[in-house]
N, C-alpha and C positions, 0 to 999 in steps of 0.2 A: 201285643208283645209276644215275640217266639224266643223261647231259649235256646242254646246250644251249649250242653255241660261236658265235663270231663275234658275238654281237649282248647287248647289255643285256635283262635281266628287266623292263627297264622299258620297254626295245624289244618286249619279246616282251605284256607289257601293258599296250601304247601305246589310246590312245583309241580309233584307227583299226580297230584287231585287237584289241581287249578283247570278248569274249563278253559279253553284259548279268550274267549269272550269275559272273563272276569276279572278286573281290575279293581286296585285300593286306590279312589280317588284322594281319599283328607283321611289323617288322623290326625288327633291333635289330645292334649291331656287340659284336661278343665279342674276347677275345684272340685267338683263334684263327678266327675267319672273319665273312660278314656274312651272317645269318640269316634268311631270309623263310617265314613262315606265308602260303602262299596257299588261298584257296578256291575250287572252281567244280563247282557244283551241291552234291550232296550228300557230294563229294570235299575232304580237305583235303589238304594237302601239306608238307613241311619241304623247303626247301631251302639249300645252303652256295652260298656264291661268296665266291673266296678273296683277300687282298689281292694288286695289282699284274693282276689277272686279267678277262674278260671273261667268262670262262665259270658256268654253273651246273650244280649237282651235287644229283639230289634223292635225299635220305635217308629219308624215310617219307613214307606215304599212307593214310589211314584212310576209310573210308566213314562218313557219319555213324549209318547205318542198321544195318552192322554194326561198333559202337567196338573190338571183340577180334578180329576180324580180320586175319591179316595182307594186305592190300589185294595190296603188291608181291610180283613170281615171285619178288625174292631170297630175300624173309620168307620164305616160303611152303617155298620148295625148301632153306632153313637147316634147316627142322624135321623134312628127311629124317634129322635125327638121330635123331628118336624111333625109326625102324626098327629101330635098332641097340640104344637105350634107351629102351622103352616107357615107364616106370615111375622117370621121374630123383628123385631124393630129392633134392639139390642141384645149384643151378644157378650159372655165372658167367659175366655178359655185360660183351664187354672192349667199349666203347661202347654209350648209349645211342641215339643218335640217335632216332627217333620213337617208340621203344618198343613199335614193334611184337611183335615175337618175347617178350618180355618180359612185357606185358601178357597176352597169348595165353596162356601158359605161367601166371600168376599166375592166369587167371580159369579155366582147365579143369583143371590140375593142383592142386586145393588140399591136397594133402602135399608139394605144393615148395618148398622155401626157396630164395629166390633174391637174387643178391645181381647189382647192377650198380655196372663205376666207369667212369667220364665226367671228362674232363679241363674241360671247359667247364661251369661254372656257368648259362652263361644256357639253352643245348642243354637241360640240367635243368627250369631255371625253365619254357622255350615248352614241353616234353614235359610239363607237370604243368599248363598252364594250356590248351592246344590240345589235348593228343594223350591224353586220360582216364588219364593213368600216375596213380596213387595208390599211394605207398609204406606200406608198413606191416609190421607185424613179420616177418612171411615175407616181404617184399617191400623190398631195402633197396638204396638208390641211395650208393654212395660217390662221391667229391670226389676227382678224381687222376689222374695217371700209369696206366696200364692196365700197365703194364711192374712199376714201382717196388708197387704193392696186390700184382702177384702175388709177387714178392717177400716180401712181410711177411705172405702165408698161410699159407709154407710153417710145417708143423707141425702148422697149426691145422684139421686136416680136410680132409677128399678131396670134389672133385666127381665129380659122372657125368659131368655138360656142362656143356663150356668154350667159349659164342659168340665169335668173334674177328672184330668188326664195326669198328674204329674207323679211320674215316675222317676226312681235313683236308680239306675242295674236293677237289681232283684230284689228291691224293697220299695214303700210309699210309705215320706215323710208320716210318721203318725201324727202330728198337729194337725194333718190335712183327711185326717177320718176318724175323726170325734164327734159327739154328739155334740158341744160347743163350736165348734166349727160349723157343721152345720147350722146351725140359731143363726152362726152371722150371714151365715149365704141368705136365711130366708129371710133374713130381714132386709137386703137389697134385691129380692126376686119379687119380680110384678106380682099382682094377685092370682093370675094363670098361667104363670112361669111354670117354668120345669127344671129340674138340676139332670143333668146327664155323667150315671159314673161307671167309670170303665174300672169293671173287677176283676181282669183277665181273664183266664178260661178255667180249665179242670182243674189246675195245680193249685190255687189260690185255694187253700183251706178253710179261709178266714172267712166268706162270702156269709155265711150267717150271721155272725158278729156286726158285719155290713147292713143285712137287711134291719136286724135288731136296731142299731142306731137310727138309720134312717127312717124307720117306724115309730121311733119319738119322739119325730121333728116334724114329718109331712105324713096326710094323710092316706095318700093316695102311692100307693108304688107297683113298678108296673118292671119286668124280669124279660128282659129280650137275651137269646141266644140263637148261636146257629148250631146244624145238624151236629157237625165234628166236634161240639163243646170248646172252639179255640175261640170264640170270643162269650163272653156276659157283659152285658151293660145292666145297669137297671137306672128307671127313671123314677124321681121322685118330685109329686106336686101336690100343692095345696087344692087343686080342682075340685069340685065341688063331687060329681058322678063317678062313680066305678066305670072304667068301663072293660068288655069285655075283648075277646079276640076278635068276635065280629065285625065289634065297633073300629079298631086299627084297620082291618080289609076294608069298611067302607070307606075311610078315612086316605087307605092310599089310592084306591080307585078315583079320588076327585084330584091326583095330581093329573097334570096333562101328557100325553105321552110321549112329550118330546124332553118332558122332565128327564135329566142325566142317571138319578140314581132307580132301580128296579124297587118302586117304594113295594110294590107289590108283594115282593120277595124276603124284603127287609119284616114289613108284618106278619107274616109269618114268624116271624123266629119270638114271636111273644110268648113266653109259657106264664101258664096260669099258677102253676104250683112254685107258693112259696119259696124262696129260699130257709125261713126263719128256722131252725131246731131247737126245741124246746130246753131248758138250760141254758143256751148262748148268751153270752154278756154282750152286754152294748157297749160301744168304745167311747170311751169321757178321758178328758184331762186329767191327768193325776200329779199335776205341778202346778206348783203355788205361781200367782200371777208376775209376778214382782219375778219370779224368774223365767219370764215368757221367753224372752230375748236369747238368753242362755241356751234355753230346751230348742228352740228354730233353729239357732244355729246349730246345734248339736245332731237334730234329728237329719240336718240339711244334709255334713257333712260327708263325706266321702270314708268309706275303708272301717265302718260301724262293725266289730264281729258278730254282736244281734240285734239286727234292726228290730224294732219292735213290731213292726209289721212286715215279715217278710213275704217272699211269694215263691210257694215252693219247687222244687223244679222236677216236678215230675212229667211233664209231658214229652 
């Protein structure tokens, strides 16, 4: 996700500073944010901007040349999960947004089943009319709460990989990075599953708070970035071995080299060092159950003056 603060999108493509080549293909206003499809050149782009707000938050970007591509480092450095899960039999993405990672996975993995839920309808609709998503029997989009679907999976089959992408503008739902949140994901994640979570980059203050939670749920967590710090994923698994940086280089070295993504390049950006700081609290629920329903809708909502989880916009 790239911010841009202080000024309107419509400041940003003003007559004055508009490239000849860039166009506002969709906006549209959702319950939960205001949506622009922009294009420039053979680039398109998704972006959020949230009610009461000035700023903008871009969630995908596709080249038209290559549609399966994941364009952006987050995409890109999400799918250091395959390191760990070559070979994923099922997949679940908590947020659509451009459908990057999703598509990608749909067109070079065809024995995966994958399953995406999305709390925003319209996010759907522009991914399926802009961004080439086409759903179909391996490939299925749910309507929902990313919290409350994982919820009503348990029982019904293990993933390998669990994407945990969903973003509001400049906040993530806090139901959706909690230490009880978590439990439920691991309890529908195969035994050598993986969870894959996109913590933003430099601005995201909270990343230790992150590592802390997710160090009291899985054993094993492993801190991919790139050079410029714009993207952090971190993976978290119940795997049995540590493993090191070594072990990712040999791990992308057995993809083939007609494989699309540069896994080579992707492992590399593992760092070893910790995110945790000592003091950091780990993120738990702090609403009584009986008012679940209440708090999701609440956290879900649009135009929050302080999300509980913001993401700060320093970059």
């Amino acid at each position: 996700m790239t911010v841009f603060s202080d000024f309107s999108l419509a400041d940003w493509l003003g007559i004055k500073k508009k490239p000849p080549e860039l166009k506002i293909l969709h906006r549209v206003r959702s319950r939960f944010n205001h949506i622009y499809v922009i294009q420039k050149g053979r680039e398109r782009e998704m972006w959020f901007k949230g009610e009461g707000t000035r700023e903008f938050f871009l969630q995908g970007r596709v080249n038209l040349d290559r549609k399966h591509f994941p364009n952006l480092v987050y995409s890109r450095t999400m799918l250091a999960s395959l390191l760990l899960c070559p070979a994923p039999r099922r997949v679940l993405l908590v947020g659509l947004g451009g459908g990057m990672v999703s598509n990608f996975l749909h067109r070079y993995f065809p024995q995966t089943e994958i399953d995406v839920v999305e709390v925003d309808p319209r996010v759907v609709e522009v991914t399926q009319k802009y961004f080439f998503m086409k759903p179909g029997r391996r490939y299925r989009v749910h309507m929902g709460d990313g919290r409350v679907f994982v919820q009503s999976l348990k029982g019904k089959g293990q993933f390998d990989l669990v994407f945990l992408d969903a973003y509001k503008s400049g906040s993530i739902p806090f139901h959706l990075k909690t230490r009880q949140f978590y439990e439920e994901i691991r309890d529908i994640l195969a035994p050598e599953g993986v969870v894959i979570s996109n913590l933003y980059g430099k601005s995201n203050l909270l990343k230790p708070g992150d590592h802390a939670t997710f160090a009291a749920v899985f054993r094993q967590l492993y801190l991919f970035e790139d050079i410029e710090k714009i993207a952090t994923v971190l993976l978290a698994t119940n795997q049995g071995d540590k493993w090191i940086g070594e072990d990712f280089i040999q791990a992308a070295a057995k993809f083939p080299a007609s494989f699309p993504l540069p896994m080579n390049e992707i492992a590399r950006f593992f760092q070893s060092a910790p995110l945790y700081r000592e003091g950091m609290n780990m993120f738990i629920d702090d609403f009584r159950q009986e008012d679940f329903k209440q708090v999701v809708e609440l956290n879900n909502a649009d135009g929050m003056m302080h999300p509980p989880y913001p993401i700060q916009n320093s970059d």
